[in-house]
Every structure is written in C-alpha cells, then in structure tokens.
N, C-alpha and C positions, 0 to 999 in steps of 0.2 A: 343195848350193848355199849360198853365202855371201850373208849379207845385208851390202847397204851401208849401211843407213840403218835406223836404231833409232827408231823412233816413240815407244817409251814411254820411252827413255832422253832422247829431244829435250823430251816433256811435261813428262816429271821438271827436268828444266833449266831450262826458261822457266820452271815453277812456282816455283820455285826464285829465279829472275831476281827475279820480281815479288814473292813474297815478304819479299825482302829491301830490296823497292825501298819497301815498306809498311807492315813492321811497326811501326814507330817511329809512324804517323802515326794520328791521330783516323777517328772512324767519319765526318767529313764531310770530312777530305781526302782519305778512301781514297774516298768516292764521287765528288771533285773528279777523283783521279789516275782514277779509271778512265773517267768521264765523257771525260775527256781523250786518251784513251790509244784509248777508242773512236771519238772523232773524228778521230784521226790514224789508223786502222787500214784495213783492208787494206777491210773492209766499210763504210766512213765512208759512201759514197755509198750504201748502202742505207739503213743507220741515216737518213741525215738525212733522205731519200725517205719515211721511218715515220714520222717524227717531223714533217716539213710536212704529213703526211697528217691526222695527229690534231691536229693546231694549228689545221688547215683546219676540223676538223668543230667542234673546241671553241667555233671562231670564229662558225659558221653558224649563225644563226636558228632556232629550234627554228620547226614548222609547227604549228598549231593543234590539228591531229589528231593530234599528239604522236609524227610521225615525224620 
C-alpha cells in the first residue's frame, strides 16, 4: 500500500516555513508573530472563547470567603 500523504514530511515543512518566517526577529516579535498567527488560525475561535473566559474571571470580584 502507498501512502499519499506524509505527516512527518508536511511537519518538517511548516517547521521549516515558520522558521524561517522567525529567525531574524526578537523574543517579543516572535511572541507578537505567533500571538498573531494564533488569531488568524484554524483554532482562533477557541483560543479567543479561553481567553474571554480568563479576562471574565480576572475581571470578577473576588467573594469575602475567598472563592
């Protein structure tokens, strides 16, 4: 049986992709580019769904009894 499609050859690639899309840049543009890169991505609507979740609690009132 032949395979069609190479999983660790396609990883190698993208790595590869991003890599080169990176190396040049400082440790706060590579967290800018990837911040970024995760909000255009395929999971953006979960990430942001996480992310309003923890903003929500940060935002809420702590209760007396310290819950």
């Amino acid at each position: 049986m032949k395979k069609d499609f190479d999983c660790v050859e396609m990883k190698r690639r993208i790595q590869a992709e991003i890599y080169a899309e990176i190396k040049d840049l400082s440790d706060e543009q590579r967290a800018e580019h990837t911040r970024r890169a995760v909000e255009r991505g395929p999971l953006a609507a979960v990430w942001n769904r996480l992310r309003t979740r923890e903003e929500l609690a940060r935002e809420r009132p702590k209760r007396r009894d310290g819950v």
